[in-house]
N, C-alpha and C positions, 0 to 999 in steps of 0.2 A: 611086312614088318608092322608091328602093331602101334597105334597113336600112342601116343605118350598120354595118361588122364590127365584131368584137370585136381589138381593137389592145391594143398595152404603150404604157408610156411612150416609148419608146425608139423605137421604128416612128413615133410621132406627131412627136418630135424630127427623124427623120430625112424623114418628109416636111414638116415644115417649111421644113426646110434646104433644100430645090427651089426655097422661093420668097425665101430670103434671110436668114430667120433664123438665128443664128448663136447655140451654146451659151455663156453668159458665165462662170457658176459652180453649183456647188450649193450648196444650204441644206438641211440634214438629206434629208430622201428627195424633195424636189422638185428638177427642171432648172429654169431660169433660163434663157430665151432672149431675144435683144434684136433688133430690127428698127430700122433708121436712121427708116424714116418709121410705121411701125404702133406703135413702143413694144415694151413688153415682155410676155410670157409665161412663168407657172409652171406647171408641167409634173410631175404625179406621177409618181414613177419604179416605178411597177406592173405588176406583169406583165400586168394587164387596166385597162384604163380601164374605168369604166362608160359606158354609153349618153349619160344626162344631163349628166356632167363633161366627154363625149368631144362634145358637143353644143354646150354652154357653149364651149370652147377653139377648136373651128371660129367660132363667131359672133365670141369675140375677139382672134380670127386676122385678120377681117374676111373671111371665103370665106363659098360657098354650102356645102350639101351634096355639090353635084356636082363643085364646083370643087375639096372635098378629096378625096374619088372619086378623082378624075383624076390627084390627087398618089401615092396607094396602088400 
């Protein structure tokens, strides 16, 4: 299985935005994203996500590993 890369907040936002998430607002240095049927997502505005946050945010994305992969 392959590493997860090293991403920003920003990169992680915009592949979101592929599967429909949509930025609402900020709150101090996090994005706020909203999905009609998944809910919502905060999102550090980082120039590096960590591994484990960056792990966390995929599972409550609802994707695999592979399936964010594919979004990059």
């Amino acid at each position: 299985m392959p590493r997860l890369p090293v991403i920003s907040g920003d990169d992680f936002v915009k592949a979101m935005g592929k599967i429909g998430y949509i930025w609402d607002h900020t709150e101090g240095s996090h994005m706020i994203l909203l999905h009609l049927s998944k809910g919502r997502l905060s999102v550090a505005r980082h120039g590096e996500l960590g591994r484990g946050l960056l792990r966390a945010l995929i599972k409550d994305a609802g994707l695999t590993r592979d399936e964010f992969l594919k979004l990059l």
